[in-house]
N, C-alpha and C positions, 0 to 999 in steps of 0.2 A: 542621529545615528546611535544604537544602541550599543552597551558595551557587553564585554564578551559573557561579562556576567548577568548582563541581563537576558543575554541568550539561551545561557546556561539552564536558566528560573524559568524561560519560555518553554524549553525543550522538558524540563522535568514537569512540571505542571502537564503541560497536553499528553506527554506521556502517562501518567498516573490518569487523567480527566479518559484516554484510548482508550486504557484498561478496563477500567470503572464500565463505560460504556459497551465497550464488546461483551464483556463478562452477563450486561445486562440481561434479565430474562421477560422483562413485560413491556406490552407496545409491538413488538417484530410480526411483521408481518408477510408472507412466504412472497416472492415476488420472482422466480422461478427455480425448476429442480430438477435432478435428472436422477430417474429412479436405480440406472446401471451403475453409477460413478457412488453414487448417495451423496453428491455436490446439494448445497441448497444455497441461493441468493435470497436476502429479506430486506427488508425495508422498514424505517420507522421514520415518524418524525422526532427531531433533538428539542430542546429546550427551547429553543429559537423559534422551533415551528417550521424547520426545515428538515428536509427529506435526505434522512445517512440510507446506508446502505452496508452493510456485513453477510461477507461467501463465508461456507464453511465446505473442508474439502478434506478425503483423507488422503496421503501421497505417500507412493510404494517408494521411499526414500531417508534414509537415515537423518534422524535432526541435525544432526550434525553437521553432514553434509550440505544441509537445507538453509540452518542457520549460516553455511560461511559464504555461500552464494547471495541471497540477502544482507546479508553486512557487507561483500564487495561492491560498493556504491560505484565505481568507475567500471567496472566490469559487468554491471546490468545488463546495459543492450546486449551480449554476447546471447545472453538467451531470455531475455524479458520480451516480446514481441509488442508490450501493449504503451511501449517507450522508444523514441527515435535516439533520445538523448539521455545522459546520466553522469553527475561529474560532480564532487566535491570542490566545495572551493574555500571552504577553510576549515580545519578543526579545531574544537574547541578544548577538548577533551580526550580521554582515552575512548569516550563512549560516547559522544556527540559532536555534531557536524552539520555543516550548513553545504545543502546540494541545488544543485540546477539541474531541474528532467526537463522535458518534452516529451508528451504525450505523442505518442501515434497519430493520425488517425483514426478516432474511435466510432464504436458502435455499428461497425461494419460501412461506416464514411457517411454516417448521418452526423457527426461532429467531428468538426476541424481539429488541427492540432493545439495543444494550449502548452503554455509553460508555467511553472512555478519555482519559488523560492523555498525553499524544505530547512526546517533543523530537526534534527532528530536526534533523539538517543535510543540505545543498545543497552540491553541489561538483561535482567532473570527474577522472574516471581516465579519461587523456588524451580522447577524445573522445566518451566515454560520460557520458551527465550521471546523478547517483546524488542519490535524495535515500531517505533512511536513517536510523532513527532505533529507539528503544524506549520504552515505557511509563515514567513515572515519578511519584514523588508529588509533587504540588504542593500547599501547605497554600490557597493564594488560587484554586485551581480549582472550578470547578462540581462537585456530587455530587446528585444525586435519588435520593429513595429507591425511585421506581419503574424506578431502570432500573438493572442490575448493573453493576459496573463488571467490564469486559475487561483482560487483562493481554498485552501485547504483547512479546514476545520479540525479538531482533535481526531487524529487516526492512527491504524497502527496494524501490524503482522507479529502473527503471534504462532508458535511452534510448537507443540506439544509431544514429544517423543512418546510412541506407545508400545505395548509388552509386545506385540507383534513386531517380530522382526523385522528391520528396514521398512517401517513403517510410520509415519508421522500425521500430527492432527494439523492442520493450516486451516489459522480466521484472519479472514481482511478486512478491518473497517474502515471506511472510507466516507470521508463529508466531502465536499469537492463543491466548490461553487466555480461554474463554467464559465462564469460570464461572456460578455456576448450577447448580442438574443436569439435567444435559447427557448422556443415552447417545452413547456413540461413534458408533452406529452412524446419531444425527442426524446428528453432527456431520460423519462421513463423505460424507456427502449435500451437506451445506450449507456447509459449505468450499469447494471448486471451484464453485458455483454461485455463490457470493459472489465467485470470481473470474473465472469467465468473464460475470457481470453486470458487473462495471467494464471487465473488455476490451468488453464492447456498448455501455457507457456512453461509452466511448474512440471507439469508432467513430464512434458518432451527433454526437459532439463533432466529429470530420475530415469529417462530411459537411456540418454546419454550417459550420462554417467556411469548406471548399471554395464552398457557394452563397453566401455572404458576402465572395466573391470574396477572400479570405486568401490563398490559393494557386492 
C-alpha cells in the first residue's frame, strides 16, 4: 500500500509527463474531424509504442464555468454521458484526489464498461487550467467482478480561456489501456468516439447552462 505521499509524487509526475505530452507537436496523426465544429481527434504512438489519443475542441462556454464542472468529481455523471460512475474517495490534497469512474458503454456499445482507479491533480500553467492524473492501485477501492479494470496512462484536460467571449479551448489526452480482449481494430473505432462523445457531452453542458442564465 502506498502512502499518501507517494500518491502525491504519482499525481504530480503523470501530471507534468500529461502536459509535456498533450502540448506535443510531432508524431500526431489525424484520426477523425469534423469540419463544422473544427473538433479534431489524433492519434500517436507514446514511448511505449502504444497508441494515445488527444481531441481538441473549442466550447461556447466561459473557463470558468468549464473548469468548476471538471473539478466536480462527484457531480460528473450529472452531465458527462461518456461515465456511468464518478466518486472521490479520498483526498490528498487541496488539489489532488484519488477517484473511482466507470465508463459507459463505449464506442457506440462495441466496448463494454470498464472501471478505473484515478489520482489526479488540479492546477494552472499560467492560465490554462490542467487537471491530470494516472491509474493507480488503491487497496480501500471498489473492484466488480463484472467489469474490467482499465489502466490509464499519463493523461489529462486542459482549458484554455480565449479573447472571445464565453469561449474556451478544450484538449483531452487520454492513454487508456482496455484490457480485456480487445482487437485494435475495435479499439480504433471506439477510442475517438469515446472522445468526441464527452466533447458532445461538454457542449450540451454550455448550452445548459447558457438557458440557465450562467453566462
Amino acid at each position: 500500500m502506498k502512502t499518501d505521499t507517494e500518491y502525491l509524487e504519482i499525481a504530480e509526475n503523470a501530471w507534468q509527463e500529461a502536459i509535456e505530452i498533450a502540448r506535443s507537436t510531432d508524431g500526431w496523426k489525424e484520426e477523425k474531424s469534423d469540419k463544422k465544429t473544427g473538433d479534431l481527434v489524433e492519434s500517436k504512438k507514446n514511448a511505449k509504442g502504444k497508441k494515445i489519443y488527444r481531441c481538441k475542441a473549442k466550447i461556447n462556454m466561459p473557463a470558468v464555468l468549464l473548469v468548476e464542472s471538471l473539478s466536480a468529481t462527484d457531480k460528473t455523471t450529472e452531465w458527462n454521458n461518456t461515465l456511468s460512475e464518478a466518486r472521490v474517495l479520498k483526498k490528498l490534497s487541496d488539489t489532488v484526489a484519488i477517484s473511482y469512474q466507470v465508463t459507459a458503454d463505449g464506442g457506440g456499445g462495441l466496448v463494454s464498461a470498464r472501471d478505473f482507479i484515478y489520482v489526479s491533480k488540479t492546477g494552472y500553467e499560467g492560465e490554462i487550467f490542467v487537471m491530470g492524473g494516472c491509474s493507480v492501485d488503491y487497496k480501500d477501492g471498489p473492484s466488480s467482478s463484472k467489469i474490467v479494470r482499465a489502466v490509464n496512462g499519463p493523461g489529462c484536460q486542459m482549458v484554455t480561456p480565449l479573447s472571445e467571449e464565453n469561449m474556451c479551448d478544450l484538449v483531452w489526452l487520454m492513454d487508456c489501456d482496455y484490457k480485456g480482449w480487445m482487437p485494435q481494430s475495435v479499439l480504433d473505432i471506439a477510442m475517438p468516439i469515446a472522445q468526441t462523445g464527452f466533447i458532445e457531452s461538454v457542449r450540451k453542458l454550455g448550452l445548459k447552462l447558457k438557458e440557465e442564465g450562467k453566462f
